[in-house]
KEVOKE-277244 format. One record per residue (C-alpha): x, y, z; residue in three letters; residue number from 1. Coordinates in nm, 2 decimals, always signed. Layout:
{atom {X; Y; Z}; 'Ala'; NUM}
...
//
This chain:
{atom {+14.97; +3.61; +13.36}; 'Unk'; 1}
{atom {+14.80; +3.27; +13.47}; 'Unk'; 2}
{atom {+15.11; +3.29; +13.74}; 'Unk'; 3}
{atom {+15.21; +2.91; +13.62}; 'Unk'; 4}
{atom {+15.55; +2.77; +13.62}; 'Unk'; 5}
{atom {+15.50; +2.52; +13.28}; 'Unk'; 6}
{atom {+15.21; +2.51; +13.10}; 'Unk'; 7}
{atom {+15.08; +2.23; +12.85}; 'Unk'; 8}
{atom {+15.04; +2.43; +12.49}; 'Unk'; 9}
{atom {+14.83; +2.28; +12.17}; 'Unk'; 10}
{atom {+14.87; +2.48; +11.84}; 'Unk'; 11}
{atom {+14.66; +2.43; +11.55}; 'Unk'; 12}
{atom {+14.66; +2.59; +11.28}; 'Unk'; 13}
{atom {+14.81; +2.96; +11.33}; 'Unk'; 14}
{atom {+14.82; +2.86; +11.68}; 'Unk'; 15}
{atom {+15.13; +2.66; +11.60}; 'Unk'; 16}
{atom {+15.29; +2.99; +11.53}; 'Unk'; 17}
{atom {+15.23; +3.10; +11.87}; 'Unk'; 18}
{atom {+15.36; +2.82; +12.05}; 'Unk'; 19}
{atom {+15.67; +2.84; +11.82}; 'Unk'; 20}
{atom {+15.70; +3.22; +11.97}; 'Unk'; 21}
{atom {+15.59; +3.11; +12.31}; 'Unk'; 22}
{atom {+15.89; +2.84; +12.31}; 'Unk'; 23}
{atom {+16.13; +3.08; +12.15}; 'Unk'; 24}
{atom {+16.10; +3.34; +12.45}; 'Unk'; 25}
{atom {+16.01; +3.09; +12.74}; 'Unk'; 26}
{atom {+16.12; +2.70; +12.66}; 'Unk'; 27}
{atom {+16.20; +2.67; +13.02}; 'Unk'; 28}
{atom {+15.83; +2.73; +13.10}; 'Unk'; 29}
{atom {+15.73; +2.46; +12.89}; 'Unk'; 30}
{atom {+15.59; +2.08; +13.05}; 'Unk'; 31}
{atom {+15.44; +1.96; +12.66}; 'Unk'; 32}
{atom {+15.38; +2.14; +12.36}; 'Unk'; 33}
{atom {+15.21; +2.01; +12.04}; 'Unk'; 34}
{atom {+15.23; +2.15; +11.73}; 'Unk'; 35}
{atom {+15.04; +2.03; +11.47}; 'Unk'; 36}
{atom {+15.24; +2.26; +11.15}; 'Unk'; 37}
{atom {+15.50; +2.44; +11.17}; 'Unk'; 38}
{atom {+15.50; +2.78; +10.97}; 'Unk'; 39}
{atom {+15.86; +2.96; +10.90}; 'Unk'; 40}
{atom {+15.81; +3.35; +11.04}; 'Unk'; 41}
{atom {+16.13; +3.44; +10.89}; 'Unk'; 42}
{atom {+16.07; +3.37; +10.51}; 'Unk'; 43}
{atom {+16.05; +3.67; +10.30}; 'Unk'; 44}
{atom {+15.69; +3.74; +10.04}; 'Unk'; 45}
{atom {+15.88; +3.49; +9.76}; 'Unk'; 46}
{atom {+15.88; +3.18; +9.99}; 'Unk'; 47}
{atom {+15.59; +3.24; +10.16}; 'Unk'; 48}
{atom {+15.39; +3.27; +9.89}; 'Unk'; 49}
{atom {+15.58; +2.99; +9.69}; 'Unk'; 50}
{atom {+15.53; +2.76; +10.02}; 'Unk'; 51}
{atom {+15.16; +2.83; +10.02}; 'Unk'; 52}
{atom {+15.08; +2.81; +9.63}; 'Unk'; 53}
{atom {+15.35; +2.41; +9.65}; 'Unk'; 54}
{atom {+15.17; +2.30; +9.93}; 'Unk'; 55}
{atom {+14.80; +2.40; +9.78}; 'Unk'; 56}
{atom {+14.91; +2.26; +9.45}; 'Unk'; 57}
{atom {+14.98; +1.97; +9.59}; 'Unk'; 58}
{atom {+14.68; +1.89; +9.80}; 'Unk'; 59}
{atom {+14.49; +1.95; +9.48}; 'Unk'; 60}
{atom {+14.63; +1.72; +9.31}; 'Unk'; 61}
{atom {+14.61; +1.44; +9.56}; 'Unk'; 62}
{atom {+14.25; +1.57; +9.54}; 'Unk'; 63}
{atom {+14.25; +1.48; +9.17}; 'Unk'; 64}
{atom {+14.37; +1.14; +9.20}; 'Unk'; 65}
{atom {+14.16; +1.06; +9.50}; 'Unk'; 66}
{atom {+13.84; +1.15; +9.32}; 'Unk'; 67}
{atom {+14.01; +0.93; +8.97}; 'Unk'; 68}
{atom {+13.99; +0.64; +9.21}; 'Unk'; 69}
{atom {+13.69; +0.68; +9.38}; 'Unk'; 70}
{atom {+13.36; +0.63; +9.19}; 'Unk'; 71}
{atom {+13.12; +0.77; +9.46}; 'Unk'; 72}
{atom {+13.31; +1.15; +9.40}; 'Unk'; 73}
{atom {+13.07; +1.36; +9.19}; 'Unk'; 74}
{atom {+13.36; +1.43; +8.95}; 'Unk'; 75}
{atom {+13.47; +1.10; +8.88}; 'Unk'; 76}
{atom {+13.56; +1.00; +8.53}; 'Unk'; 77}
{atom {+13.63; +1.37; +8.43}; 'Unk'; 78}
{atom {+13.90; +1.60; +8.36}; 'Unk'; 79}
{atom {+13.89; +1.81; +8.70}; 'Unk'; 80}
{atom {+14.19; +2.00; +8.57}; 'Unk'; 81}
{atom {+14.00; +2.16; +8.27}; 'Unk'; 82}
{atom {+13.67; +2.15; +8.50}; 'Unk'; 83}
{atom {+13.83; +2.38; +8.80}; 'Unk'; 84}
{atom {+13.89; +2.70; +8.53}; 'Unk'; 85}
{atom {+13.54; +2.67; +8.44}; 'Unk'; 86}
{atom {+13.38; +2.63; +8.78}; 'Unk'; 87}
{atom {+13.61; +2.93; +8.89}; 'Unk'; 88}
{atom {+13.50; +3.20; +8.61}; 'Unk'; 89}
{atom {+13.12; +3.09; +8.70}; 'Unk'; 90}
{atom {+13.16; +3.12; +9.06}; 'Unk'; 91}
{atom {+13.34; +3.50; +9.02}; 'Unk'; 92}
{atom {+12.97; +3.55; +8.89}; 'Unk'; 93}
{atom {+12.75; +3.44; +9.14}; 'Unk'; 94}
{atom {+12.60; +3.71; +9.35}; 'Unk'; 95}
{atom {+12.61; +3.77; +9.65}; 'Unk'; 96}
{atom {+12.95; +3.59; +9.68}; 'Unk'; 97}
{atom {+13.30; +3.72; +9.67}; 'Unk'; 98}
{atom {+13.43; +3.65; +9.35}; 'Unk'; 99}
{atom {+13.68; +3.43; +9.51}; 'Unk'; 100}
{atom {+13.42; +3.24; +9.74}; 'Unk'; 101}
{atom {+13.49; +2.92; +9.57}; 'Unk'; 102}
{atom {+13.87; +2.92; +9.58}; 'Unk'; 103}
{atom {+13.86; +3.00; +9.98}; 'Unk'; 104}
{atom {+13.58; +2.74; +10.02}; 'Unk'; 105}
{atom {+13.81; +2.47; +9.83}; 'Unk'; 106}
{atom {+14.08; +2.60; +10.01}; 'Unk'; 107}
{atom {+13.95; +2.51; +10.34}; 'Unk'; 108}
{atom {+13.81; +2.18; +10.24}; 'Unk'; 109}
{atom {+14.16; +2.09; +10.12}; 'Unk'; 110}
{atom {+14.29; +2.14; +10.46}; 'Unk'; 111}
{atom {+14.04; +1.92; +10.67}; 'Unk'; 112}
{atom {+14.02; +1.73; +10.37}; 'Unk'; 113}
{atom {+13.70; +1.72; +10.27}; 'Unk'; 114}
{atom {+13.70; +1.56; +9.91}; 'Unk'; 115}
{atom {+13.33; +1.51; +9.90}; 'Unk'; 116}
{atom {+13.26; +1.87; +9.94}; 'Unk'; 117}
{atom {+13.52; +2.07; +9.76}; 'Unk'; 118}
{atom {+13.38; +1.78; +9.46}; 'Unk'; 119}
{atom {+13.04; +1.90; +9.51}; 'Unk'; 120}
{atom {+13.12; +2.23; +9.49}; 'Unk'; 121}
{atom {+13.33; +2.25; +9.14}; 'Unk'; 122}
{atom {+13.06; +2.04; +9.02}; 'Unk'; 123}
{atom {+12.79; +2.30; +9.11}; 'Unk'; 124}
{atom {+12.99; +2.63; +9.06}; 'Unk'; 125}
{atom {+13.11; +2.44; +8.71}; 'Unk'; 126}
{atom {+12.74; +2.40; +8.61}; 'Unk'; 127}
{atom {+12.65; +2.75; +8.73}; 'Unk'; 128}
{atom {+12.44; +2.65; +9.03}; 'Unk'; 129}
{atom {+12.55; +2.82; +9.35}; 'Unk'; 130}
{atom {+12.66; +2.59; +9.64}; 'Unk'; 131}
{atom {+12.39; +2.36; +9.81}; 'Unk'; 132}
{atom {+12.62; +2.35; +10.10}; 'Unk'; 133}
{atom {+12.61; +2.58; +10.42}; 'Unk'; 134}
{atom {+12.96; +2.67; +10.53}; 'Unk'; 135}
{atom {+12.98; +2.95; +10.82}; 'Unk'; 136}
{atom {+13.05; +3.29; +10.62}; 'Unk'; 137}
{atom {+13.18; +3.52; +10.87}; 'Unk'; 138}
{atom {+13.43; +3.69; +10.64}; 'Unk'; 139}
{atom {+13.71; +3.49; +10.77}; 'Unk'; 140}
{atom {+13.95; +3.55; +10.41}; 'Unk'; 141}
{atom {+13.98; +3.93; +10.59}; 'Unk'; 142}
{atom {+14.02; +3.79; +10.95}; 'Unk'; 143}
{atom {+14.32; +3.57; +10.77}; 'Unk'; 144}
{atom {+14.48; +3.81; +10.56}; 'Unk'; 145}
{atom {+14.50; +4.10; +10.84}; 'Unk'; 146}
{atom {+14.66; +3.87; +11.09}; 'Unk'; 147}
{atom {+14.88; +3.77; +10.83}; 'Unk'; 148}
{atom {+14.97; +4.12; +10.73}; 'Unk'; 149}
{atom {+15.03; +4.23; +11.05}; 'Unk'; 150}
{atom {+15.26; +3.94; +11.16}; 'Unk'; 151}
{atom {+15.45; +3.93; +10.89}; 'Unk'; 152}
{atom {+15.64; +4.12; +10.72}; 'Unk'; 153}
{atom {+15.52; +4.03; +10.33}; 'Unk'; 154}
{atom {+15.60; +4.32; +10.18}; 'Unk'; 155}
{atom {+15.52; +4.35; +9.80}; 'Unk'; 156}
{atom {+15.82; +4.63; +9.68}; 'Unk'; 157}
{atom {+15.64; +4.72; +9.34}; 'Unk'; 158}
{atom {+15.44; +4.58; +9.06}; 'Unk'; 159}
{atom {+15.70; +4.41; +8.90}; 'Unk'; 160}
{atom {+15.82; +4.17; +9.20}; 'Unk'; 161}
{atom {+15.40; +4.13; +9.22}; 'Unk'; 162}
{atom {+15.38; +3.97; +8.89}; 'Unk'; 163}
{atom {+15.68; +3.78; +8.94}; 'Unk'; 164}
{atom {+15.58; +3.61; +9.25}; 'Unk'; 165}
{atom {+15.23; +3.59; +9.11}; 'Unk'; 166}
{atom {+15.34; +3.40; +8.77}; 'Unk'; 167}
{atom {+15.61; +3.18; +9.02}; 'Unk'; 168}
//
């Protein structure tokens, strides 16, 4: 369409999944490309989901020790893991957030990372105060999950294979 014979191509993010496609049908058209993740198209609901919750997990937990070590993290000297269920079941409370508002909002400061901030928040939402912080809502959880949907093929068969990929 741009009538070029190579391009240069950055992916971020789910941009990375278009460059992989981009490459896949026309590598020869190619100068550079960087990728900066690399997401598997081809896995089936199980891994997906399984790659997302490992890699989530994980970043949590590096979380975790990052705010053990540093005193100037609003958590420090607590038992985040035992805070994070509470600050959870308050959050699902506050109006006129989505129940899941915190989760999505730690969730993106994970992938930045932004420690100071996703602290901040389980502190607040623990202690019942909604957020002090002013991240853009522009319902970008249903922007996510409809591209997702449609560009994968994630199919959940029935309830049972629902509650076993859920409790995996």
């Amino acid at each position: 369409a741009l009538h070029e014979q190579k391009i240069n191509y950055q992916g971020i993010s789910y941009g990375t999944l278009l460059g992989q496609q981009y490459a896949e049908k026309f590598g020869s058209r190619i100068r550079a490309m960087v990728l900066d993740s690399n997401i598997d198209h081809s896995v089936d609901i199980r891994h997906f989901t399984a790659d997302r919750a490992a890699a989530a997990d994980a970043a949590f937990k590096e979380f975790v020790q990052w705010c053990d070590r540093t005193t100037t993290c609003v958590l420090h000297g607590q038992d985040i893991m035992a805070t994070w269920p509470k600050a959870l079941r308050n959050a699902a409370q506050m109006p006129p957030m989505s129940p899941t508002w915190l989760r999505d909002w730690v969730f993106g400061d994970m992938y930045r990372p932004d420690w100071h901030d996703m602290a901040q928040l389980i502190a607040d939402a623990a202690a019942g105060r909604p957020p002090m912080t002013a991240q853009a809502e522009y319902n970008y959880a249903s922007i996510r999950l409809a591209t997702v949907c449609q560009d994968f093929a994630l199919r959940v068969k029935d309830f049972q294979q629902y509650s076993a990929i859920r409790a995996e």
